[in-house]
C-alpha positions in Angstrom: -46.4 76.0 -140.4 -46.8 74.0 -143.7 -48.3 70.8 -144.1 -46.3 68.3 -144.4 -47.3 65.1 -147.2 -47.7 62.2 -144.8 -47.2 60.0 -147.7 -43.1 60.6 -147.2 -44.0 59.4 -143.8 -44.0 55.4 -145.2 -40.9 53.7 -144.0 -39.0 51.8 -146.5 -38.3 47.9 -146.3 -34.7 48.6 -144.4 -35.9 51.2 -142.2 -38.9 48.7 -141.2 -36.5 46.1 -140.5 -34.6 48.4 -138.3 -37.6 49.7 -136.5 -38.5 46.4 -136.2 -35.2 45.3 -134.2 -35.3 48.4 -131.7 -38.7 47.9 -130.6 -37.8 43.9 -129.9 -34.5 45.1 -128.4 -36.5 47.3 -126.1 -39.4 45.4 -125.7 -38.1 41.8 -125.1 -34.6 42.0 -124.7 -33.2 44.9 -122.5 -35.6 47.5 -122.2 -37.6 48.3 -119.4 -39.8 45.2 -119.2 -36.9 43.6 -119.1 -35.8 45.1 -116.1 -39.4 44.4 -114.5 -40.2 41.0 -115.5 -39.0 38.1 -116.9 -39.4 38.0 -120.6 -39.8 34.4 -122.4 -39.5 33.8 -125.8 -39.6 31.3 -128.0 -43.0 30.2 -125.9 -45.3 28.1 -128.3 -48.8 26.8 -128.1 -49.5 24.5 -124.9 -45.8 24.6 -124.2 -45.3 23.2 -120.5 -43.7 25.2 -117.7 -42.1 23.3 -115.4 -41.1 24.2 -112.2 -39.2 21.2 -109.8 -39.8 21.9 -106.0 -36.6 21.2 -103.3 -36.5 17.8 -101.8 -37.2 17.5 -98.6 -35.3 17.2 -95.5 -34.2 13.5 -95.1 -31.2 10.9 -95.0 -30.2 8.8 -92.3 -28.5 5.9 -91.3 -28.2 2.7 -93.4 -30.4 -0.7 -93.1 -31.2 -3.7 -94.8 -34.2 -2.2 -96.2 -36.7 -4.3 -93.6 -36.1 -1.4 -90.5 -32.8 -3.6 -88.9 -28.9 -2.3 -89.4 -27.7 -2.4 -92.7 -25.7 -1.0 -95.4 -28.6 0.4 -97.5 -28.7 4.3 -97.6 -31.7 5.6 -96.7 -33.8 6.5 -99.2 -34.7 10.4 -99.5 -38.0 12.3 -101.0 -38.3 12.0 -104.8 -38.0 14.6 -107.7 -41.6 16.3 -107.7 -42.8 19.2 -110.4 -45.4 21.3 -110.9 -46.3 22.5 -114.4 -48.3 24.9 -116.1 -49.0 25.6 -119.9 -48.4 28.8 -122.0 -51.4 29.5 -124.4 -50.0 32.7 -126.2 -52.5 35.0 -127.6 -51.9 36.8 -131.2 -52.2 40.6 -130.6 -52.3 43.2 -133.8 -53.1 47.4 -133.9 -52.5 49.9 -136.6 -51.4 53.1 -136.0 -53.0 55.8 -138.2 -52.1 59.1 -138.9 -52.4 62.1 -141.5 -51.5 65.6 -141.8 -54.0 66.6 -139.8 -51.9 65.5 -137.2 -48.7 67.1 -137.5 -49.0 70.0 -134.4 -49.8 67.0 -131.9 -47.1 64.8 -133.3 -44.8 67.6 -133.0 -45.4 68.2 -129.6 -44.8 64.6 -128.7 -41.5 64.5 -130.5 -39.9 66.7 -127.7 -41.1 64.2 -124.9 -40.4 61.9 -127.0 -37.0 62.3 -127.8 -35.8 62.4 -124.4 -37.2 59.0 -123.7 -36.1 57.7 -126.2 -33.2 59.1 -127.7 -31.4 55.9 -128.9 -34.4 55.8 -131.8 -33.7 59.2 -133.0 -30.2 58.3 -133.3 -30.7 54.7 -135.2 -33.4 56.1 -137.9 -32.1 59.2 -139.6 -36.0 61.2 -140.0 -37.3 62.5 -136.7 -40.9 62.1 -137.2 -40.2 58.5 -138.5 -38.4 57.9 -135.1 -40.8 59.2 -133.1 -43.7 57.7 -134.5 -41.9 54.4 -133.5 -41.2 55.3 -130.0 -44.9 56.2 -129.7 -45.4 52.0 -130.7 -43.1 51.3 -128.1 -44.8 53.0 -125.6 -48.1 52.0 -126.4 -46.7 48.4 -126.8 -45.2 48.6 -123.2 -47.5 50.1 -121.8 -50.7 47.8 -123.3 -48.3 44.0 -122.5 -48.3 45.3 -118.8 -52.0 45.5 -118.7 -52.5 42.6 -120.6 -50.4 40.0 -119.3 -52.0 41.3 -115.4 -55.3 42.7 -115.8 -56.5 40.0 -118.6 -59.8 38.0 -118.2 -61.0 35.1 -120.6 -64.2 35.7 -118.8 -63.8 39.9 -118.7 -66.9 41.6 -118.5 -68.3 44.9 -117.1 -70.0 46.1 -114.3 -73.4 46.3 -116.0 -72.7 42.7 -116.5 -71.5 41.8 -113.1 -68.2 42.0 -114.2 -65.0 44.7 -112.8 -64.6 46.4 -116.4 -65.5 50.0 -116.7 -69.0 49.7 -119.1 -67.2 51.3 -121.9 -64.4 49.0 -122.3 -63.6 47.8 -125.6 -63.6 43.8 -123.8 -61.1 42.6 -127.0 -58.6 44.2 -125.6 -58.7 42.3 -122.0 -60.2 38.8 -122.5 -57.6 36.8 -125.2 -56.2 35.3 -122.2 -55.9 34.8 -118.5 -53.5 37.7 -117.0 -51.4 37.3 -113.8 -54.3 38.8 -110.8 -56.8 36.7 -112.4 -54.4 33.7 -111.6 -53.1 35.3 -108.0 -56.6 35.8 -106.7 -58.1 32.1 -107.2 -54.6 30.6 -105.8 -55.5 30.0 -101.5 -52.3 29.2 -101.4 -50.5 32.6 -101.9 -49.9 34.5 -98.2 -52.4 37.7 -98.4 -52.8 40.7 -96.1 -56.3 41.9 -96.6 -56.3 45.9 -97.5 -59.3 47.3 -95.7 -59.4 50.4 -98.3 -60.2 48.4 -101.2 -63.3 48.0 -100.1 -64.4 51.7 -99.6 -67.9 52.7 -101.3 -66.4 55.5 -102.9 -63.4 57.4 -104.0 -62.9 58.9 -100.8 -63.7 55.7 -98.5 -60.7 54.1 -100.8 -58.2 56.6 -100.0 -55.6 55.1 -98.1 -53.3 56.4 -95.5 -49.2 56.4 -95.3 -49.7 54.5 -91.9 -52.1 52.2 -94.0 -49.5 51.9 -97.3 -46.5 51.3 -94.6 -48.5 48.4 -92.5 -49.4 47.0 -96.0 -46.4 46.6 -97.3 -45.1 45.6 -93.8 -47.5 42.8 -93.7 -46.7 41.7 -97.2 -43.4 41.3 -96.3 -43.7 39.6 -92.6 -46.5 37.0 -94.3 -44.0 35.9 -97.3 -42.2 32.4 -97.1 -38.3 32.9 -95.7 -37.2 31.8 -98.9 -38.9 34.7 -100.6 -37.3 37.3 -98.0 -33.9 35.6 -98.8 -34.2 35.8 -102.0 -31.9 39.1 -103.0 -33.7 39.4 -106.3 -37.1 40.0 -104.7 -39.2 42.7 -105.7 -42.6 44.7 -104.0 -44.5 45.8 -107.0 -47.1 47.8 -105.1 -49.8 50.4 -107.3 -49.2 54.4 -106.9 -50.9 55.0 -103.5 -49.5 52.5 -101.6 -46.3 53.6 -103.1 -46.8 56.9 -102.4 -48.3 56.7 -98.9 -45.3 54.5 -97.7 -43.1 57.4 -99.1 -44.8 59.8 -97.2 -44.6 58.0 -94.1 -40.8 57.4 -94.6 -40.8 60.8 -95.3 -42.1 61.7 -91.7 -40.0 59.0 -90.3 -36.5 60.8 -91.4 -38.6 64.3 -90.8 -36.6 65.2 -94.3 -38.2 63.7 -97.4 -34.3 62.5 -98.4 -35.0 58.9 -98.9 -33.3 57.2 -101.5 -35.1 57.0 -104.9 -34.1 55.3 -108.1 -35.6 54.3 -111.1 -36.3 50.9 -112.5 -37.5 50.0 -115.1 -38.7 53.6 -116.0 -40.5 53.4 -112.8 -39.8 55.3 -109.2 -38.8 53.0 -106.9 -37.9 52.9 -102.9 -36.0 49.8 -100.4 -37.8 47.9 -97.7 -36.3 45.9 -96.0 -33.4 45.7 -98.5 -36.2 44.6 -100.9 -36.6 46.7 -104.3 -40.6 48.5 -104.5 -41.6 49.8 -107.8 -44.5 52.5 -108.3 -46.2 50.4 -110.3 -48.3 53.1 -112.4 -49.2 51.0 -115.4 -51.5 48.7 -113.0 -53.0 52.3 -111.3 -53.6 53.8 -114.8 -55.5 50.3 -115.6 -57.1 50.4 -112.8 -58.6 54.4 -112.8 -59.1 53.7 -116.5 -60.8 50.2 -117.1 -62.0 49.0 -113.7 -63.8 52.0 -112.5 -67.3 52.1 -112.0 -68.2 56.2 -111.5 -68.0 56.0 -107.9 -65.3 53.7 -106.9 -62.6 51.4 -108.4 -61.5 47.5 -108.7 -59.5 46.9 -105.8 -57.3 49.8 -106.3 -54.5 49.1 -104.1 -52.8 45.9 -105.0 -49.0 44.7 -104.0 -47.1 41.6 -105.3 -44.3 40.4 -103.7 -42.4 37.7 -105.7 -38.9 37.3 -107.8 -39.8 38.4 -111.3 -38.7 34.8 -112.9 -41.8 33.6 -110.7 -44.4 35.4 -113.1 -43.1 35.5 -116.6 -44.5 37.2 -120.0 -44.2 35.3 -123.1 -43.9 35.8 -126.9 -43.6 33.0 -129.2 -41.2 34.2 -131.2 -38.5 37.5 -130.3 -39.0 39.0 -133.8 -42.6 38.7 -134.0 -42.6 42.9 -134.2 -40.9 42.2 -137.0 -44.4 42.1 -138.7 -44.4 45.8 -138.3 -45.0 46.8 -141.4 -46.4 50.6 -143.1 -48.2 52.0 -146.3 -49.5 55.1 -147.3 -53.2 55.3 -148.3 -54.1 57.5 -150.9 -57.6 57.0 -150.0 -57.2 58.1 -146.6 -54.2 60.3 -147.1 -52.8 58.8 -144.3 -50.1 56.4 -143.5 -51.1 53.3 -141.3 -48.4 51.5 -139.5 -49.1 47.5 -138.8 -47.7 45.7 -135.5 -48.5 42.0 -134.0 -46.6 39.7 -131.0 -47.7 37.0 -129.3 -48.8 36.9 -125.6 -49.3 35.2 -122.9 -48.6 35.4 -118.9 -48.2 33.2 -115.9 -47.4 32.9 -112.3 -45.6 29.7 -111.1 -45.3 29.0 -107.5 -47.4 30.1 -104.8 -44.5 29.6 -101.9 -42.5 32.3 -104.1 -45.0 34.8 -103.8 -46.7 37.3 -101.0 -50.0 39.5 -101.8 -51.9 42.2 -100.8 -55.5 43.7 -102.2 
């Protein structure tokens, strides 16, 4: 196969615009965070969230306002909020690549185009395409583990921290992600998962009765208004997901269970509740919080309507800083992205743990 000259590679203003516009369309808009979480933008620097809890039960009869019969109405609870702050974070990467590359990026394209086909259809070069759903992914995929698995304070286990030791740190502490936040809130219903505290791979192996009674108790521990709530959502890591699979599979003796797929993710009913295979958080977790012998609390299950633990971005066309040049130097093209970031979970009552 020739070689082809990367340098033909560099997009031009209008198909960087373009580019631009899909990966926000995707990203922040309708793609498949969308369909996961609740996506804020517009978000600014110590913006306040604020979140107005229900009045409580009251009313009664009238009185003269000293206890005796009267034609006051009785006065009720008043309006009380809670509030939190965003604190977005400015993220940047460059993508880099050169002729040398061309085989690998080949064999991507045909993955890649079936995940992605809308791209190859909007920007007329293949390669071009491609390279910009390979953004998207990594974009996706590196928002999920920041706005959850982010630390201000990350550090690694050679430092008494949960990081794997070579972790590149930058990349988890610019702010505080969504467990950091769940695990210092008393307030948040949590079933204990035994597993997660295994001294090794194999003690942390959990068990389909173990996955079912987990996601069991997650459920049974949430506040009624959370079960009611027909927008709910178990997002629950691969073995748990798995596990409870397998034990629905021995329950129906037929492995026929309903499956669908949200949000690019596998997903099964409990209850009547939605629970996503959340991979990115198991990926993070074999990947960055693994310490040779055993891993970070490995099996972790969030219960809660997505609106209750929004991602942020200041601004929806911040990708629209992606920009790319060709350097002779390096005879290589290098593609430029940066968003803003930031993550939060709002009430405790709206939300049912397990890890």
């Amino acid at each position: 196969m020739s070689v082809f000259d990367v340098s033909q590679l560099t997009l031009n203003p209008t198909e960087v615009q373009n580019a631009s516009e899909l990966i926000v369309e995707k990203l922040w808009k309708k793609g498949r965070l969308a369909e996961l979480f609740d996506i804020q933008t517009g978000i600014g620097n110590k913006t306040q969230i604020v979140g107005v809890k229900r009045i409580p039960i009251g009313g009664g009869a009238p009185s003269n306002g000293q206890g005796g019969v009267g034609c006051i109405p009785k006065a009720i609870g008043g309006i009380k909020t809670t509030q939190k702050y965003w604190d977005p974070a400015i993220v940047t990467g460059r993508l880099t690549y050169c002729a040398q590359d061309e085989n690998r990026l080949f064999k991507i394209l045909q993955k890649w185009t079936n995940v992605y086909p809308d791209f190859f259809e909007k920007i007329p070069d293949d390669v071009k395409a491609m390279i910009v759903a390979l953004l998207l992914d990594h974009i996706e995929t590196s928002v999920i583990a920041k706005a959850f698995f982010s630390d201000t304070a990350a550090d690694t286990f050679a430092n008494g921290g949960v990081f794997t030791n070579t972790t590149d740190l930058s990349v988890f502490n610019q702010i505080d992600g969504v467990f950091k936040e769940v695990f210092a809130d008393v307030n948040i219903p949590r079933y204990t998962i035994a597993k997660n505290s295994g001294a090794d791979y194999a003690a942390q192996k959990i068990t389909p009765d173990e996955a079912y009674e987990a996601i069991e108790s997650v459920f049974d521990e949430a506040d009624e208004r959370l079960k009611s709530d027909p927008t709910a959502i178990i997002y629950a890591t691969s073995d748990l997901f798995w596990g409870y699979a397998k034990k629905l599979a021995a329950i129906e003796a037929s492995g026929g269970f309903t499956k669908t797929i949200i949000g690019g993710r596998q997903a099964l009913q409990y209850m009547g509740k939605t629970i996503v295979n959340m991979v990115d958080w198991t990926e993070v977790i074999k990947t960055y919080q693994n310490d040779g012998t055993k891993y970070n609390l490995p099996h972790r299950i969030i219960f809660t309507v997505k609106e209750n633990m929004p991602i942020g971005t200041m601004d929806k066309k911040d990708l629209a800083k992606l920009r790319t040049n060709y350097s002779v130097d390096k005879n290589a093209v290098l593609t430029d992205y940066g968003y803003s970031l930031d993550a939060n979970f709002l009430e405790s009552y709206l939300m049912s743990v397990a890890y």
